[in-house]
DRENKOL-426277 format. One line per field, with one value per residue (C-alpha): residue number from 1; x, y, z; residue in three letters. Coordinates in pm, 1 decimal, always signed. Example, Ala and Ser with C-alpha at 12.3 -4.5 7.8 and 13.67 -1.06 7.14 Angstrom:
REM DRENKOL-426277
kolba: c(1,2)
px: c(+1230.0,+1367.0)
py: c(-450.0,-106.0)
pz: c(+780.0,+714.0)
badren: c(Ala,Ser)
REM end
This chain:
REM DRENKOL-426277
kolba: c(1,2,3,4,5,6,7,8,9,10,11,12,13,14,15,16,17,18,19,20,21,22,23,24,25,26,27,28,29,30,31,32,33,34,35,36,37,38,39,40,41,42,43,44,45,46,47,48,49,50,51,52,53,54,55,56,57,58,59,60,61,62,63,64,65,66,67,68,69,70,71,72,73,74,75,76,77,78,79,80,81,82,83,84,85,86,87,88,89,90,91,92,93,94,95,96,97,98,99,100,101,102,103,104,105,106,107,108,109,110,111,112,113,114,115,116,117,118,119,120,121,122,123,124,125,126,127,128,129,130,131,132,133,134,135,136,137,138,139,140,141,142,143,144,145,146,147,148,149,150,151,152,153,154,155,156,157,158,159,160,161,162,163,164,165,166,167,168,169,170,171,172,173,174,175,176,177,178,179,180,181,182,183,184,185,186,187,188,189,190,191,192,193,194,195,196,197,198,199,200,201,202,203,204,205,206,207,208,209,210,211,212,213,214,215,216,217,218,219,220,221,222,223,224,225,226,227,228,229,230,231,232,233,234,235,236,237,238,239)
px: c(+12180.8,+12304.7,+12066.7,+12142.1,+12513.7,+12447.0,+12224.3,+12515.9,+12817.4,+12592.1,+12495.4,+12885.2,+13042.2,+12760.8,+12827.7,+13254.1,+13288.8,+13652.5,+13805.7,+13809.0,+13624.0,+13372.3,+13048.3,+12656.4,+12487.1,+12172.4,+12108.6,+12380.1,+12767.8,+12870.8,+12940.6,+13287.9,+13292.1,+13510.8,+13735.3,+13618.3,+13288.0,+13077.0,+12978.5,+12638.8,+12438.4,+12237.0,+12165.0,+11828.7,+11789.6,+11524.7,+11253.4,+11054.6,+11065.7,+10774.5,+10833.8,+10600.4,+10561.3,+10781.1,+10531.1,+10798.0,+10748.3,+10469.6,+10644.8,+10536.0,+10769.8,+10658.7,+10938.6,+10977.9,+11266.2,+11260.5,+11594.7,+11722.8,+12074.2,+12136.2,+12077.2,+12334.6,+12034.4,+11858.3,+11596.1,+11416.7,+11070.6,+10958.8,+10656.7,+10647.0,+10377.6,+10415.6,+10188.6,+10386.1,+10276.7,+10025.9,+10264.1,+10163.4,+10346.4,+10336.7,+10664.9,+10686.0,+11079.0,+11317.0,+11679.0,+11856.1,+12137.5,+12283.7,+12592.0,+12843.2,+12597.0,+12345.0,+12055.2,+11771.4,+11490.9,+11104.1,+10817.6,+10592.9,+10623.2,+10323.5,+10329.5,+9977.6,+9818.8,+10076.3,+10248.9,+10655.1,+10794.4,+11113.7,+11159.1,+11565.2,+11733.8,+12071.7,+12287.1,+12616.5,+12927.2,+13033.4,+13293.4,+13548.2,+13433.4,+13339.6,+13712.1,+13817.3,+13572.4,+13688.3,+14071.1,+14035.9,+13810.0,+14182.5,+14311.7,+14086.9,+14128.0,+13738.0,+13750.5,+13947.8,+13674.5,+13396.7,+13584.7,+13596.9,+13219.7,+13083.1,+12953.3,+12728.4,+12486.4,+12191.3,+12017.1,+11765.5,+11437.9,+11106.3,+10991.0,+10745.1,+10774.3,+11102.6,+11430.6,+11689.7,+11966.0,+11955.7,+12306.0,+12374.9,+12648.3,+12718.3,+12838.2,+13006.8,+13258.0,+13138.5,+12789.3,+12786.0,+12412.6,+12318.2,+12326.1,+12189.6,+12023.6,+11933.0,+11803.1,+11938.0,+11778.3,+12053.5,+12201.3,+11872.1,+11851.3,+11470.9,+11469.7,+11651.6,+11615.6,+11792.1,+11734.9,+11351.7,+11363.1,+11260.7,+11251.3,+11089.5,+10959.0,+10622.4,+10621.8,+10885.1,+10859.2,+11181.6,+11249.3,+10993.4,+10921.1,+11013.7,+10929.0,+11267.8,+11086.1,+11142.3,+11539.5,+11494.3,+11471.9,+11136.5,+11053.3,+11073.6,+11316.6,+11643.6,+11925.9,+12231.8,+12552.9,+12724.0,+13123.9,+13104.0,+13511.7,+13435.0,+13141.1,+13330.0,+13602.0,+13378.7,+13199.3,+13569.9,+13664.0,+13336.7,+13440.1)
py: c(-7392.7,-7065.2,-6927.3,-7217.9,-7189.9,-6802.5,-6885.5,-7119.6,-6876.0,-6561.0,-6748.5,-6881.8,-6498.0,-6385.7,-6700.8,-6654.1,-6388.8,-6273.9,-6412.9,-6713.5,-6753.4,-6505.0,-6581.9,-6561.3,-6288.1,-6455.9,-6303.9,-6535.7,-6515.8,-6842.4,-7016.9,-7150.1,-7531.2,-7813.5,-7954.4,-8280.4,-8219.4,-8100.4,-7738.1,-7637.1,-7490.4,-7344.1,-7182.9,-7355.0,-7661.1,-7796.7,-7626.5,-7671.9,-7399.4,-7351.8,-7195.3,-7023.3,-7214.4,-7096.4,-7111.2,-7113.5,-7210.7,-7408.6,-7576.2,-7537.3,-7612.2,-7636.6,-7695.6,-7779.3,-7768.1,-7999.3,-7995.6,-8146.3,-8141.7,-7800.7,-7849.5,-8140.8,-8352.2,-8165.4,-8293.6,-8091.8,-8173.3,-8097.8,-8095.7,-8017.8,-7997.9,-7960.4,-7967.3,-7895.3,-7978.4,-8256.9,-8429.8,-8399.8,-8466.6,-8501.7,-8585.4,-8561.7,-8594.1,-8609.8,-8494.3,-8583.7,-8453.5,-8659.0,-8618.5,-8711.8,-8844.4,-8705.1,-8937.3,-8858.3,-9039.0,-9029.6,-9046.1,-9048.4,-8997.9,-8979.4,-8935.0,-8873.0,-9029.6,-9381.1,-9458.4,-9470.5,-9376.7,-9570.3,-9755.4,-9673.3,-9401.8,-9254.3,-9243.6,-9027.3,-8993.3,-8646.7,-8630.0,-8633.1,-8308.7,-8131.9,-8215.7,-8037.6,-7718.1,-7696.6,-7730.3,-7458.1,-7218.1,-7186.4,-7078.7,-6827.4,-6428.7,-6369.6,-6003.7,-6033.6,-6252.9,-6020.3,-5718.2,-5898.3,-5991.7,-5684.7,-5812.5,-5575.8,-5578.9,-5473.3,-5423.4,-5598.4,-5739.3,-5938.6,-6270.7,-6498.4,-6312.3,-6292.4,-6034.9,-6159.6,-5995.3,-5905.7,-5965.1,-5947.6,-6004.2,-5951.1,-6263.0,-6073.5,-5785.5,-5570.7,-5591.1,-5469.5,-5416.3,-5751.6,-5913.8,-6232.3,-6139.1,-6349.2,-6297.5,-6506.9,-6572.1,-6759.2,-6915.6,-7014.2,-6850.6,-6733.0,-6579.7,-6549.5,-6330.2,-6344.6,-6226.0,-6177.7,-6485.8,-6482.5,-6824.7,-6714.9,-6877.8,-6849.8,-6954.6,-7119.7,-7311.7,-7242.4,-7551.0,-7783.5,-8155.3,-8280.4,-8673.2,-8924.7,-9029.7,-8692.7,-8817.3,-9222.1,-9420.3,-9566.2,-9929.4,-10100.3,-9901.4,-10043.2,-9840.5,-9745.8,-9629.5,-9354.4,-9295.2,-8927.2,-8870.1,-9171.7,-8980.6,-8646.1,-8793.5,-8991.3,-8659.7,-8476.1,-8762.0,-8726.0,-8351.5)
pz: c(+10583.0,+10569.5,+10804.5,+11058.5,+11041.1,+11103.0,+11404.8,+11558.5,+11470.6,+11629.9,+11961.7,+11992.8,+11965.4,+12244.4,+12508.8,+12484.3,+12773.5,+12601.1,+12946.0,+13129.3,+13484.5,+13427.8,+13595.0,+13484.2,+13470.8,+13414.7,+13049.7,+12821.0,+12966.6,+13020.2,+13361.9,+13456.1,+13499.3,+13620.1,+13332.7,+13434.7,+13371.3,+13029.8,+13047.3,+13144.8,+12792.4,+12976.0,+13299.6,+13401.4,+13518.4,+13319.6,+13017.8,+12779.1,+12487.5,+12222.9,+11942.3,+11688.2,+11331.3,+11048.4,+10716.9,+10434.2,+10043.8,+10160.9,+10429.1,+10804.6,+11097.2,+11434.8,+11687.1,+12076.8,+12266.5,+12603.5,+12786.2,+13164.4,+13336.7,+13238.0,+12890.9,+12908.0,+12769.9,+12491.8,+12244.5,+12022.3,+11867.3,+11543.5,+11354.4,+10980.7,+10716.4,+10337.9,+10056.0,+9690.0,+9387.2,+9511.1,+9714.9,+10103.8,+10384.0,+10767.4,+10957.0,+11327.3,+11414.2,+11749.8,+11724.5,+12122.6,+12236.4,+12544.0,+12670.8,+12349.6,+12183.1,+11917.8,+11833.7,+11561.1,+11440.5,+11301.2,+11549.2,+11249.4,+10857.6,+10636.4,+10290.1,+10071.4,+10320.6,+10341.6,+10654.3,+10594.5,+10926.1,+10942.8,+11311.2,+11278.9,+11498.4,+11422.9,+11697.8,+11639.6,+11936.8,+11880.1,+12168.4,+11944.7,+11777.1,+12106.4,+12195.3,+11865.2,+11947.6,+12280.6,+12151.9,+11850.0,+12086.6,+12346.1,+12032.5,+11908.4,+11984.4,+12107.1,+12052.4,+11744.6,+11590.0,+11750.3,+11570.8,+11232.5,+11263.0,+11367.0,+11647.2,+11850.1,+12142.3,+12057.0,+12395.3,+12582.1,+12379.2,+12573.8,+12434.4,+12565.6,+12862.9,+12990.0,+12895.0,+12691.8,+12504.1,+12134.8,+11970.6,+11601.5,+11308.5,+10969.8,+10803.0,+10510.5,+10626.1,+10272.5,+10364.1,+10742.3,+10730.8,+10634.1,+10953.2,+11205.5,+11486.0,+11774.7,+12120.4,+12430.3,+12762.6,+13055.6,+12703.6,+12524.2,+12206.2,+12162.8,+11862.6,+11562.6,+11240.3,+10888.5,+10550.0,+10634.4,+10835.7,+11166.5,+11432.9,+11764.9,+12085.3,+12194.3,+12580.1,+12785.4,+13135.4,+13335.9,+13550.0,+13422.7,+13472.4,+13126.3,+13071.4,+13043.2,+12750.0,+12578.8,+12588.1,+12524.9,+12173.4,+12157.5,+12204.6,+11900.3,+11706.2,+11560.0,+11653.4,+11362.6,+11494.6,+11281.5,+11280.1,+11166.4,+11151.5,+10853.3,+10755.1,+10694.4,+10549.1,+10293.9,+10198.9,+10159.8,+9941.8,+9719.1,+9633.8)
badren: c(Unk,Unk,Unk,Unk,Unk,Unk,Unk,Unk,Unk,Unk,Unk,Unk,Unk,Unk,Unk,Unk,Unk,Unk,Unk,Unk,Unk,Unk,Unk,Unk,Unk,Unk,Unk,Unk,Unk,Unk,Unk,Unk,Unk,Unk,Unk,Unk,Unk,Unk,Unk,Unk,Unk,Unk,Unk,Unk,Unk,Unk,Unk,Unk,Unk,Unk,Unk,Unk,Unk,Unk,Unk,Unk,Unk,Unk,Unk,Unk,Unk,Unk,Unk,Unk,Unk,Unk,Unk,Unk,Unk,Unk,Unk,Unk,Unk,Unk,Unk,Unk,Unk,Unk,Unk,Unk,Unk,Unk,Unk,Unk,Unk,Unk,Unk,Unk,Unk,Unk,Unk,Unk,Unk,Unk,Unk,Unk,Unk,Unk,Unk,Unk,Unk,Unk,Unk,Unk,Unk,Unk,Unk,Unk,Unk,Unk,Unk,Unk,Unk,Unk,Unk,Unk,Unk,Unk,Unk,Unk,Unk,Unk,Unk,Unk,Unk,Unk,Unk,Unk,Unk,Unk,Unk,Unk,Unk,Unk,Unk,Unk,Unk,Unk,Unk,Unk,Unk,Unk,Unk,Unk,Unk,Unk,Unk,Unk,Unk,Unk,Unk,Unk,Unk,Unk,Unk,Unk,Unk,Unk,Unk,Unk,Unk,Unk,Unk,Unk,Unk,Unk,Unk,Unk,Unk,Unk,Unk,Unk,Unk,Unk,Unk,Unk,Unk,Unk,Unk,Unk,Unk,Unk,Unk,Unk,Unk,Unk,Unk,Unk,Unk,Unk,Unk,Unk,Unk,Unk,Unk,Unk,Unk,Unk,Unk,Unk,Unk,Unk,Unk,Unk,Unk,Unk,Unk,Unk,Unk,Unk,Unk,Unk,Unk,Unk,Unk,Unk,Unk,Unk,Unk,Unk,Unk,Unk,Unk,Unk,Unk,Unk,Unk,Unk,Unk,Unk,Unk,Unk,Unk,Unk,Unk,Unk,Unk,Unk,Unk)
REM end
């Protein structure tokens, strides 16, 4: 979790440009956009992103990232394999992003050998929260937060091919040399590094035909609607 939220709080410093209006320079500044339109992720049209497996406690994670509309439809494909203390498992999983809506669900889950893949997908409206981001982000001093995170550019850095630029932070002001590092090509993060953890892609395909299937629930699947505002509150109340 820790890792993650590093990941997302590293790649946010290195995509606010400080200023407003400031155009792409193809390596991971952001791109002014209408306000009556979502912002463009990222700065290809379409891609698919492969990304080397992460072995871990005897856990491997494969993961694919497939994205269209300038990242405005996302959906990332993973594939992960355990085997601890006797118990095996297989799970093949889709998490979409859409527009305002997040959607997540099994394409297969197989455990010692018995089918349980649940036909129910998740579907979560998060404009609400990108509302809130976008609202707390006006207020935010960029540099300030840069300043108090350490945040330095670390130079250019090649993988799968293409230049990106290496960024990094240190999460805990007393410990400047424990930092996240991550790697950014025209807004994609394509690596990222952590406390001897490392997440890296291992090809990508700039402006690629990626299947509508890639971003649709599958036939057959039940769908469950989740309020998150109810959702966080219920979790707040729980503490």
């Amino acid at each position: 979790m820790k890792f993650t939220a590093g990941i997302v709080l590293l790649s946010t410093l290195a995509l606010l440009p400080g200023c407003s209006g400031q155009k792409s320079d193809g390596t991971g500044s952001t791109t002014a956009t209408s306000s009556s339109t979502l912002p463009r992720p990222y700065e290809i049209k379409s891609g698919i992103v492969r990304f080397k497996p992460v072995n871990m406690m005897g856990v491997k994670i494969t993961e694919t990232l497939y994205f269209d509309d300038y990242g405005l439809k996302e959906a990332r494909e993973s594939v992960t394999d355990s085997d601890i203390m006797g118990m095996k498992n297989h799970e093949e999983k889709m998490e979409i992003r859409d527009g305002n809506y997040m959607i997540s669900y099994a394409l297969k889950s197989i455990v010692n050998g018995k089918d349980e893949t649940s036909k129910e997908a998740t579907r979560t409206n998060i404009g609400d929260m990108r509302e809130l981001a976008a609202a707390m982000g006006k207020m935010i001093d960029v540099n300030e937060m840069k300043k108090n995170m350490d945040y330095r550019e670390e130079g250019p850095e090649t993988i799968a091919g293409v230049t990106g630029r290496k960024y990094s932070v240190a999460l805990d002001k007393s410990k400047p040399d424990v930092r996240v590092y991550g790697v950014m090509y025209k807004n994609i993060v394509l690596k990222s590094e952590m406390a001897g953890m490392s997440i890296e892609a291992s090809s990508i395909e700039e402006n690629a035909s990626v299947p509508s299937d890639k971003f649709s629930i599958p036939a057959g699947y039940t769908v469950k609607d989740v309020d998150l505002a109810a959702e966080m509150k219920n979790a707040g109340e729980e503490k």
